[in-house]
C-alpha positions in Angstrom: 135.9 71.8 64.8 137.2 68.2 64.0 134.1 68.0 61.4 135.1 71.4 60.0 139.0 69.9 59.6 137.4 66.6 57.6 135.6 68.5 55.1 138.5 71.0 54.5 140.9 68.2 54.2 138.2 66.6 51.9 137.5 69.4 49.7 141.5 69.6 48.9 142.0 66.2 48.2 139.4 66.1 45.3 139.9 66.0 42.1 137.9 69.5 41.6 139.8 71.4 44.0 143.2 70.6 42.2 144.3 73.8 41.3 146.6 74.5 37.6 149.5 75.2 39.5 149.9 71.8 40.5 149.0 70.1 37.1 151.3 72.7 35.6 154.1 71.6 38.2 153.8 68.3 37.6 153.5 68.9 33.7 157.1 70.6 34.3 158.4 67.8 36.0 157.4 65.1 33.1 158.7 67.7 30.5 162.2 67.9 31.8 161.9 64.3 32.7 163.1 63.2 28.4 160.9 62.2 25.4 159.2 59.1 27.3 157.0 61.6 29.4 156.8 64.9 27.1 153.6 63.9 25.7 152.2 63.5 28.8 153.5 66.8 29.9 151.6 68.1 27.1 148.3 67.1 28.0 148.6 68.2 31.3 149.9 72.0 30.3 147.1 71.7 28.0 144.3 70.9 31.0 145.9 73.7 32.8 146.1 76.0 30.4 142.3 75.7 30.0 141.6 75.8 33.5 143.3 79.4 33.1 147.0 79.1 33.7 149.4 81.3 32.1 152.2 79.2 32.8 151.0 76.4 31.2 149.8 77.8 28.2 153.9 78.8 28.3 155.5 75.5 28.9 152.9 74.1 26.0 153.8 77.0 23.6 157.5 76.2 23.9 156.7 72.4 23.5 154.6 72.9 20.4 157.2 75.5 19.2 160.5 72.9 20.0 158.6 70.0 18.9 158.3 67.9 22.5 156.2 66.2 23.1 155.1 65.5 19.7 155.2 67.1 16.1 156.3 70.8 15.8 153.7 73.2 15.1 154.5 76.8 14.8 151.0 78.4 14.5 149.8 76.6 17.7 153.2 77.5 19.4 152.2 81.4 19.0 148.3 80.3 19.3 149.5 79.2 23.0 152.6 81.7 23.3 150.0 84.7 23.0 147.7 83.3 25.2 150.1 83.6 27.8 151.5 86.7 27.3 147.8 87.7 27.3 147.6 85.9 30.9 150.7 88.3 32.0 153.6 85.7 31.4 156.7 88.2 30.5 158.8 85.3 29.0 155.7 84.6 26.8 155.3 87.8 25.7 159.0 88.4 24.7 159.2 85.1 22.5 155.7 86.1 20.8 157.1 89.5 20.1 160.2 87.6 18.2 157.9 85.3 16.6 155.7 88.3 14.9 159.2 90.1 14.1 158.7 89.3 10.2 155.0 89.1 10.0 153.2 91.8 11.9 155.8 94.6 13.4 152.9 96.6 15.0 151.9 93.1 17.2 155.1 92.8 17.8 156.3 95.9 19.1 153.0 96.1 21.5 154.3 92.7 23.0 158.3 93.9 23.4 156.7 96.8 24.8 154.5 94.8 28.0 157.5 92.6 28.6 159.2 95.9 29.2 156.7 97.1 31.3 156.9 94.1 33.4 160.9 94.7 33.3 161.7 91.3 31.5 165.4 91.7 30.8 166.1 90.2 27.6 162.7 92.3 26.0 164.2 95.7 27.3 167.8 94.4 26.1 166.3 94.0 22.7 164.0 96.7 22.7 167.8 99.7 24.0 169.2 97.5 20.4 166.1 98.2 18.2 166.3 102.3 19.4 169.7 102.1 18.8 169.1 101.2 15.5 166.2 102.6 14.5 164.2 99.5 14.0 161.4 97.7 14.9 159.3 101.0 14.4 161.0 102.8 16.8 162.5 105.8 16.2 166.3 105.9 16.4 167.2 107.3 20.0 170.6 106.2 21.5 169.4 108.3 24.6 166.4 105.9 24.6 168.3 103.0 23.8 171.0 103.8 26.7 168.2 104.1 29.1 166.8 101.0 28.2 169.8 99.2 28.2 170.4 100.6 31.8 167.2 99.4 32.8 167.7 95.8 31.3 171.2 96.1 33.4 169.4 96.7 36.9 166.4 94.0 35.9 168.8 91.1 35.4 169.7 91.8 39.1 166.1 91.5 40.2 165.0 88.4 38.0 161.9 87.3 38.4 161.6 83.4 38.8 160.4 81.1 35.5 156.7 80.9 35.0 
C-alpha cells in the first residue's frame, strides 16, 4: 500500500501529469499580476491551450485581442477566441460572435446562438435586442425578443463562474 502511495504521489508530481488547469491557473495569476508577467502568462495559456484547454485558448484570445502581453493581433485573437468557443467556452463564443458581426453574419449568428444554448446572459441579452429589431438575421419578433430577454433576466441569477 505504502509503494502504491509513492508512485501515485510520484506520477502527480511530474511534469507529464500537470494537467492545463493548472498552467491555465497560474497563466491567470501572471496575467492579472501587470505588464511585467503578461508575456509569460501568454506562453503558458498558449501550452495549455495546446494541451486542450478551452479556457486557455480564452484568456490567450483576450490577451492577443487587448494587446497583453505583447503586440495586438486581431486575427489570432478570433484564431484563439473560436477555438474556445469550439471547446464549449460560452464567454468565448459570445465575443467571437461580436467579432464576426461585420464580416460574416451567418458565423456569427451560429455563435450568439450556442452561447444561448449554454444560457450565457449577455449573448441571450443581445440576441432578445437583435429580435427586437429585426437584425442580425433574425426575424423581427418582440414575442421572441421578450422571451429572450426573460431568459437573459433568470440566467444572470444563475451565473456560471469565469472560464
Amino acid at each position: 500500500m505504502m509503494l502504491a502511495n509513492l508512485l501515485l504521489a510520484a506520477a502527480l508530481a511530474s511534469p507529464v501529469a500537470a494537467a492545463a488547469p493548472d498552467v491555465t491557473a497560474r497563466a491567470k495569476v501572471l496575467m492579472r499580476a501587470g505588464e511585467a508577467t503578461q508575456p509569460q502568462a501568454r506562453t503558458l495559456f498558449e501550452q495549455a491551450a495546446g494541451q486542450g484547454s478551452g479556457a486557455a485558448a480564452y484568456y490567450l484570445g483576450l490577451m492577443f485581442k487587448n494587446g497583453m502581453g505583447g503586440p495586438q493581433d486581431g486575427a489570432a485573437a478570433l484564431r484563439w477566441l473560436e477555438l474556445a468557443a469550439q471547446r464549449g467556452v460560452a464567454p468565448a463564443m459570445f465575443i467571437v460572435a461580436n467579432l464576426l458581426l461585420d464580416s460574416d453574419e451567418a458565423r456569427a449568428r451560429h455563435w450568439l446562438d450556442a452561447a444561448c444554448d449554454l444560457d450565457y446572459p449577455e449573448a441571450l441579452q443581445q440576441k432578445s435586442v437583435a429580435l427586437g429589431e429585426g437584425r442580425m438575421g433574425y426575424a423581427h419578433s418582440e414575442e421572441q425578443a421578450n422571451l429572450y430577454l426573460k431568459m437573459a433576466t433568470h440566467a444572470m441569477g444563475h451565473r456560471v463562474a469565469e472560464p
